[in-house]
N, C-alpha and C positions, 0 to 999 in steps of 0.2 A: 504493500500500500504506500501511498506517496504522502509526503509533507507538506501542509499548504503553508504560507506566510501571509499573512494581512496585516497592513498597516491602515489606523483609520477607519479601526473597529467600533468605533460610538457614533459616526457619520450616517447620514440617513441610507446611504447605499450598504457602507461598511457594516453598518449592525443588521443590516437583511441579509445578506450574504454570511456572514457569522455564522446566523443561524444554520445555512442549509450544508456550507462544509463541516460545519458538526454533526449533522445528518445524513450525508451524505460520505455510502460506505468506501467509494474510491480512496479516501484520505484515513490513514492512520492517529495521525498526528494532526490541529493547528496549532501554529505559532501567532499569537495574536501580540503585535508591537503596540502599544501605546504608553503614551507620558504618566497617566495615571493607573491603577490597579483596576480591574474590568470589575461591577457589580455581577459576577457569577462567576460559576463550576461546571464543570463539566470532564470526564473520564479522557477525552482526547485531546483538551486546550490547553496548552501552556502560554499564561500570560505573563512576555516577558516587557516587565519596565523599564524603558531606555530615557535617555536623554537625546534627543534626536539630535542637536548640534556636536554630538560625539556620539553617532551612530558607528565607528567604527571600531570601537573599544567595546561593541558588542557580533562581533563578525565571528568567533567561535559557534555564537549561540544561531546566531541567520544564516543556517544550513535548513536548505527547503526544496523542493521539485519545482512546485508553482508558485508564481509571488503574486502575491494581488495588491493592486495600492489603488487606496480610496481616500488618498490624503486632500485635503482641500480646505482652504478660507474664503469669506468674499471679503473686500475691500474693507467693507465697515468693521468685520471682527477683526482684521489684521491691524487697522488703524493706520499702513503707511504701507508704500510703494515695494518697502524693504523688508517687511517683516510679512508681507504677501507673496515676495518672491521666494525666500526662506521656506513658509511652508509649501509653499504650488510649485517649485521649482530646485532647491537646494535638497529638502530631504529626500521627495521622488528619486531623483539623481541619485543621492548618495546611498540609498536601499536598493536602486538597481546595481549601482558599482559593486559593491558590496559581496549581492548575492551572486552576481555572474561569478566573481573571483570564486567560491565557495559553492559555484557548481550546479547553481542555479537553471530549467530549462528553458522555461514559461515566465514570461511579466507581463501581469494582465494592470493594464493602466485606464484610470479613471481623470479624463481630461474634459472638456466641453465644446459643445456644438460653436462650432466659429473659430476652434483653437487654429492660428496662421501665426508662423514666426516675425511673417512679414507685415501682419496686421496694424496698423494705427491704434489700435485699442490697449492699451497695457495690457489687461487681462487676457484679453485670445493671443497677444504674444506672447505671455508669458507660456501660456499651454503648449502654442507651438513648440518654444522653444523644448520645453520638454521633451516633446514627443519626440523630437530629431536628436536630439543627444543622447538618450534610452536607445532609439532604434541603432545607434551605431554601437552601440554594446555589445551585440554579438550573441544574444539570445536564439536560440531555437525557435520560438516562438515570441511575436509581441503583438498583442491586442490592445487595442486602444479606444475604449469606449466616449463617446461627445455627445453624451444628453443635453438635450435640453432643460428645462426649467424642470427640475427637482418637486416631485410630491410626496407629501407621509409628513409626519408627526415630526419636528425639531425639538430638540433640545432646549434651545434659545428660541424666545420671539424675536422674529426678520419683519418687521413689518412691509417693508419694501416687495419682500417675498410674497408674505403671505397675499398682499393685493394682487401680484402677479397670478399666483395661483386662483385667487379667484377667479380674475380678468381670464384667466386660459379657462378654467371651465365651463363660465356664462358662453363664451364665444369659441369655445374648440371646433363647433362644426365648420368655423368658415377658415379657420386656420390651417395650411397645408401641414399636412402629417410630419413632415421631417423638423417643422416647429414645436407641433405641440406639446405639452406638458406633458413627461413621463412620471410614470409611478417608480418610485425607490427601487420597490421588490424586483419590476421587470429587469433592470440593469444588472441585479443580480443575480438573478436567474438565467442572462445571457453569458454573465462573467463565470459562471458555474458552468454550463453547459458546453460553451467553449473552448475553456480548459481541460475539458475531458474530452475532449476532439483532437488534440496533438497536433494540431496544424500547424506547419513550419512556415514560415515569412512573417513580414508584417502587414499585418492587417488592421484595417480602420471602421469601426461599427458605428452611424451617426444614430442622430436621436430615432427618425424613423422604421428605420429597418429592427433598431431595439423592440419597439413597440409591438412586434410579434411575439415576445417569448412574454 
């Protein structure tokens, strides 16, 4: 049985998909990364507590098959241009580096609809950029999921979001599919399903095409 890794297991994506690789009998082992200690147990989880700005004084323990990252802030939580790139773009990086060295197959990556290196937008650059520096890593595998507008239950109130989410469900019938507001769960049931497909290159999954699983 294979090892999963996840980083970005409290995220509205990350804690859906949590669930279903602990359910899901392909995986022996998850390895769940986060800054803080996860409210639960479970027979196959090992939740290991890092400090993400020294993710690499934990690279004994991030030996994995499949890497999932569902790491993400928007601009408001980050608070500044640098502590957005930090998390959307320094730790993704430095958990890809990481696990390829340690033998890693699979990096399943969680970026957004719009992500362009080349973009004017900060944020869809930032994602681009991502995406191009992971894919030159040398993985087996790289998938790279670009939802749109995120739905399910937050943590934190986003009031910004939360109107969004309205506005996409009043008016989803007149909004082309590859816009509209995805559900959490789908993403990760795509990012589950995927992963157990072995497919070698990289590949790109946008909002629409998610919207089937």
């Amino acid at each position: 049985m294979k090892t999963a890794i996840l980083a970005g297991a409290t995220g509205l994506i990350g804690s859906k998909l949590l669930e279903l690789l602990l359910n899901e009998d392909a995986y022996g082992r998850v390895i769940a990364v986060s800054r803080n200690a996860l409210p639960m147990s479970n027979a196959k989880l090992q939740n290991l507590i890092v400090n993400f700005d020294e993710l690499q004084n934990y690279s004994s323990q991030l030996i994995g098959d499949d890497i999932f990252c569902c790491l993400g802030t928007t601009m408001k939580q980050a608070g500044s241009k640098e502590t957005f790139r930090k998390v959307d773009y320094a730790y993704p990086v430095s958990l890809a580096t990481i696990t390829r060295k340690e033998g890693a197959r699979q990096f399943l990556l969680v970026t957004a609809l719009g992500a362009n290196k080349n973009s004017s937008i900060f944020y869809n650059r930032v994602k681009g950029e991502v995406q191009e520096v992971i894919d030159n890593l040398g993985f087996e595998g790289l998938h790279i999921f670009q939802p749109s507008l995120l739905l399910g239950p937050r943590v934190g109130k986003r009031a910004g979001q939360s109107m969004g989410q309205a506005v996409m469900k009043t008016f989803g019938f007149v909004i082309p599919k590859k816009y509209k507001a995805i559900e959490s769960i789908k993403v990760a049931h795509a990012m589950l399903e995927i992963a157990n497909q072995h497919r070698r290159g990289t590949f790109i999954y946008e909002s629409g095409e998610l919207q089937s699983f």
